[in-house]
C-alpha positions in Angstrom: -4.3 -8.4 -5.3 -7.5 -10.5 -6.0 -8.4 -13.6 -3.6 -9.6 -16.1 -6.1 -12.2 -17.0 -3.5 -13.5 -13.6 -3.3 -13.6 -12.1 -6.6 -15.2 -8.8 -5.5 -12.1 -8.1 -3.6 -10.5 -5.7 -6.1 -7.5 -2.8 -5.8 -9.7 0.0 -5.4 -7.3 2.6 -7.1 -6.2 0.7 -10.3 -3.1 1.6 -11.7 -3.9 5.1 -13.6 -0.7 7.3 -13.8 -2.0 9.4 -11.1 -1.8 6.4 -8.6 1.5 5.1 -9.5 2.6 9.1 -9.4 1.9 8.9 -5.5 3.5 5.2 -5.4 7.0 6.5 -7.0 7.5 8.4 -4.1 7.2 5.8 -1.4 10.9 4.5 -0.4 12.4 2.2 2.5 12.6 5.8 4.7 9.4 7.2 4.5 7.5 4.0 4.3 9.3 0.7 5.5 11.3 2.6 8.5 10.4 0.5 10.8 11.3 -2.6 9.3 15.1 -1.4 8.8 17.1 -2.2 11.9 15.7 -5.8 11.0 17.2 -6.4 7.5 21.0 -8.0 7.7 23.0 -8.9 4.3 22.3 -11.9 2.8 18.7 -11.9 4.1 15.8 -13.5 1.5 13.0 -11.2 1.1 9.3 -11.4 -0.5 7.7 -8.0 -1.4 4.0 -8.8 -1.6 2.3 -5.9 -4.0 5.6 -4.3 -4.8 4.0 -2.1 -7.4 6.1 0.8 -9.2 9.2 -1.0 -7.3 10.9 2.1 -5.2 10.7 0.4 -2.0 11.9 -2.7 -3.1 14.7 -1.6 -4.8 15.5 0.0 -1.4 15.1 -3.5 0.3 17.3 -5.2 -2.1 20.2 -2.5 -1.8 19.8 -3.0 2.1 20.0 -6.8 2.2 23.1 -6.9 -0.3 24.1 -8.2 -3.6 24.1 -11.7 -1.4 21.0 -11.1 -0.4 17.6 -12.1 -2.7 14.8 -10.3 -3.2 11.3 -11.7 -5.0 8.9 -9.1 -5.6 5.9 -10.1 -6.9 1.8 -8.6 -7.9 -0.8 -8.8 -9.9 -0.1 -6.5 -12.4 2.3 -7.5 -14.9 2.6 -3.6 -16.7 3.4 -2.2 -12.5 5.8 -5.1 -13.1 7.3 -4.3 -15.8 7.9 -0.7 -14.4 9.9 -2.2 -11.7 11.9 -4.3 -13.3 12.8 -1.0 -14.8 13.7 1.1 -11.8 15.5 -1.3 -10.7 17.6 -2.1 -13.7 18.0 1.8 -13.9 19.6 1.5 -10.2 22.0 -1.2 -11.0 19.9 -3.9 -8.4 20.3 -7.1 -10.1 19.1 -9.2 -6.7 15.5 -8.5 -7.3 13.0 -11.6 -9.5 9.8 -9.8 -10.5 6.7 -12.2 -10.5 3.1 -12.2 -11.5 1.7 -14.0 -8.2 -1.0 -14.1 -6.0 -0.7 -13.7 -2.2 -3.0 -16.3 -1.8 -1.7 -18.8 -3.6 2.2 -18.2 -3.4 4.4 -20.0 -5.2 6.8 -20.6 -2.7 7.6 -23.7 -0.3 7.5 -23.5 3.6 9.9 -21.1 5.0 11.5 -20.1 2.0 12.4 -16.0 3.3 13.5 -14.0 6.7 11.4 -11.4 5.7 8.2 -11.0 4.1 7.1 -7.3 3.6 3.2 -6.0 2.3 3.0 -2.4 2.1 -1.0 -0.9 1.8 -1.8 -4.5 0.4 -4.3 -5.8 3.4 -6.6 -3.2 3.4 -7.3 -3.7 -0.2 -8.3 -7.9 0.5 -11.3 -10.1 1.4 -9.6 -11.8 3.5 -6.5 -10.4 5.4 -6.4 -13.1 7.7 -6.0 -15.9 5.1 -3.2 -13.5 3.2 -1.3 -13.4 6.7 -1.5 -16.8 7.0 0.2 -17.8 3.3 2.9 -14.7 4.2 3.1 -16.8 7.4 3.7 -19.7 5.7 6.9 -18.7 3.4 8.5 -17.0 6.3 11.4 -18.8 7.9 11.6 -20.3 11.4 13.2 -16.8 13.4 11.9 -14.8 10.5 9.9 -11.5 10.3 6.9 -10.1 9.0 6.3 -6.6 8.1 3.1 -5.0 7.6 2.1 -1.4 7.3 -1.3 0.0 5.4 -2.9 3.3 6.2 -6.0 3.9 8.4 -8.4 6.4 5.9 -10.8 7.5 9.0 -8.0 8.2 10.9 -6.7 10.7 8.5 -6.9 14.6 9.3 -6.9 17.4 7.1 -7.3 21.7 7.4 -9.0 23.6 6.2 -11.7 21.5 6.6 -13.4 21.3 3.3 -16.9 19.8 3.1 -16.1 18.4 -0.4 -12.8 16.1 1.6 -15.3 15.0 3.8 -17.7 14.0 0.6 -14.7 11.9 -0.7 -13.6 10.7 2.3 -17.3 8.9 2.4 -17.1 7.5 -1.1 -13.4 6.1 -0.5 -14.7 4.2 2.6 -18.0 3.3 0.4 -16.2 2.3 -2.4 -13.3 0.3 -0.7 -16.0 -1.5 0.8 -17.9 -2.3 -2.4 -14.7 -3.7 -3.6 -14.5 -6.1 -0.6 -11.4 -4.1 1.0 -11.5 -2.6 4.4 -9.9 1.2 4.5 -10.0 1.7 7.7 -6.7 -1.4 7.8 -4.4 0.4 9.9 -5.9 -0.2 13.6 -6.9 -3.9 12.8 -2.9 -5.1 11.9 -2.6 -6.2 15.1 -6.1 -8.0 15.3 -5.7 -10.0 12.0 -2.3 -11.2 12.8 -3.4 -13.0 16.0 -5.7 -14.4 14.0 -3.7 -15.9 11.0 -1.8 -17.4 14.2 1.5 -15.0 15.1 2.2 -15.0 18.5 5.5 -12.3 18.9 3.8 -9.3 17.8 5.3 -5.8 17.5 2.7 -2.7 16.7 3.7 1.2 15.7 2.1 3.9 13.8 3.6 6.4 11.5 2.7 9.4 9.6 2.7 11.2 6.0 2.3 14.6 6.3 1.6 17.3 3.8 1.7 21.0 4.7 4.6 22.7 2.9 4.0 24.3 -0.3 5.4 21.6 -2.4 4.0 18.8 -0.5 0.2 20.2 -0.5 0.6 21.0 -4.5 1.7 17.3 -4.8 -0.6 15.7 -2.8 -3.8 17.7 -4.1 -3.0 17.3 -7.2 -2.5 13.4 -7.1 -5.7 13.1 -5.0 -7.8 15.5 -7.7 -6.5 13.2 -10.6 -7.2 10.2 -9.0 -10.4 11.4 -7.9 -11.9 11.8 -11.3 -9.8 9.3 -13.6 -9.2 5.9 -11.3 -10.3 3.0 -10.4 -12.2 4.8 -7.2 -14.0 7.1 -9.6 -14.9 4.2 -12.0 -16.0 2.6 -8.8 -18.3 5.5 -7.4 -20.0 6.2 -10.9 -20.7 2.4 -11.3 -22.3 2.4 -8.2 -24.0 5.5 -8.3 -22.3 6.6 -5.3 -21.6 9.9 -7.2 -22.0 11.7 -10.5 -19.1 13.0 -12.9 -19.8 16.5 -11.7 -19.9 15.5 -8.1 -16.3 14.0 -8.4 -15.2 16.8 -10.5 -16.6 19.3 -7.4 -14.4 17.4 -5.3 -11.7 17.2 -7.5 -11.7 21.4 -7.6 -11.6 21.4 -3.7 -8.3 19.1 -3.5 -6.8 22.1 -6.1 -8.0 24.3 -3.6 -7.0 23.0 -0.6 -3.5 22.6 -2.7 -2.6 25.8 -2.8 -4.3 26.8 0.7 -1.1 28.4 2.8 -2.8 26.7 6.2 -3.4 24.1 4.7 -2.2 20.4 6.5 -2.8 16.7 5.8 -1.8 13.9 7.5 -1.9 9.9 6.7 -2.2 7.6 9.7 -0.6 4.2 9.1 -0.6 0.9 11.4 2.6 -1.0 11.1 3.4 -4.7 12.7 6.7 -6.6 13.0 5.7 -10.2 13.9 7.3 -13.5 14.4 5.8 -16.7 13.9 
């Protein structure tokens, strides 16, 4: 999502198939879990940058048929694609919306839960976006955030080539005006955009059996060469082609390493106005 007041502020990965691959497989359990014993039936909910749609549809099953869901971004086609899934699950609670998180297009206190998952770390200005989210949420109502922390990600065998992209994500994400390192600051930018009742966990992805580390290696060397990253590092000559496509080798290698282990750090915070 793009703050119009900050126009270098840009979604670092774009929306290439080998992104959204890695986004299909996010769902309410391995990504919103600690935002579950929270959701009742009949609950309104706002997904801010709802992409492919997998976890929403999740959310809307859990807050009922009586329960509605808007799920909005900034990408019409990702849109599009969940208005699918969800159609294809039978969810009919769920309005799909172009809209900025800036600017939403929603009156005071219009949900009891608002829900951003890995959207802050890609903004200018997380503070500002916590403060709109803020603003929609009802009186007694919950936010939950959750975004990954990149340094704090850990990885064997320890290729040099992960470290090389692990520099020109941070380098690039930065460039764009985003902050990849989101995780550990939840808590900080909420007390900023003004919550008081504040609530602050981690969780992990990890990736070490065979299927998982084929997966994940393979999505990673894709989006290494042919995303929004890569159009980012080669615009800003922060590599060449054949330096991504080194580092795209060593996430196939590391794929079908049998030690091999990764794991995704993520900050998550429940908080009440």
């Amino acid at each position: 999502m793009t703050n119009p007041q900050n126009p270098s502020a840009v979604y670092t990965h774009g929306h290439t198939d080998g992104v959204l691959r890695s986004h299909r497989s996010r769902t309410a359990a391995n990504s919103a879990a600690y935002l579950l014993p929270e959701l009742r039936a009949g609950q309104r909910l706002l997904d801010v940058g709802c992409g492919p749609g997998t976890i929403t549809a999740d959310l809307a099953e859990l807050v009922g048929p009586e329960g509605r869901v808007a799920a909005i971004d900034t990408s019409a086609e990702v849109l599009a694609e969940a208005a699918r899934c969800a159609a294809a699950r039978g969810i009919g609670n769920i309005a799909f919306e172009v809209a900025d998180v800036f600017q939403l297009p929603y009156p005071d206190g219009e949900f009891d839960v608002v829900h951003a998952h890995q959207v802050l770390q890609h903004l200018g200005d997380p503070v500002a976006a916590l403060r709109e989210m803020r603003r929609v949420l009802a009186p007694g109502g919950v936010l939950a955030v959750r975004d990954a922390d990149y340094r704090a990600m850990a990885w064997y065998p320890e290729l040099p080539e992960l470290e090389r992209w692990m520099e020109i994500y941070q380098q690039s994400t930065r460039i764009n005006g985003g902050e990849p390192n989101a995780g550990r600051r939840l808590l900080a930018w909420a007390r900023a955009a003004g919550f008081t009742e504040l609530t602050a966990s981690s969780a992990t992805w990890t990736y070490a059996s065979p299927g998982e580390r084929l997966w994940w290696g393979e999505s990673w060397a894709d989006r290494t060469t042919g995303s929004g990253l890569a159009r980012t590092a080669l615009a800003e000559g922060l590599a060449d082609e054949a330096g991504l496509a080194a580092i795209a080798d060593a996430w196939r290698r590391w794929s079908v390493e049998p030690d091999g282990w990764f794991a995704v750090l993520h900050g998550e915070l429940l908080a009440r106005g």
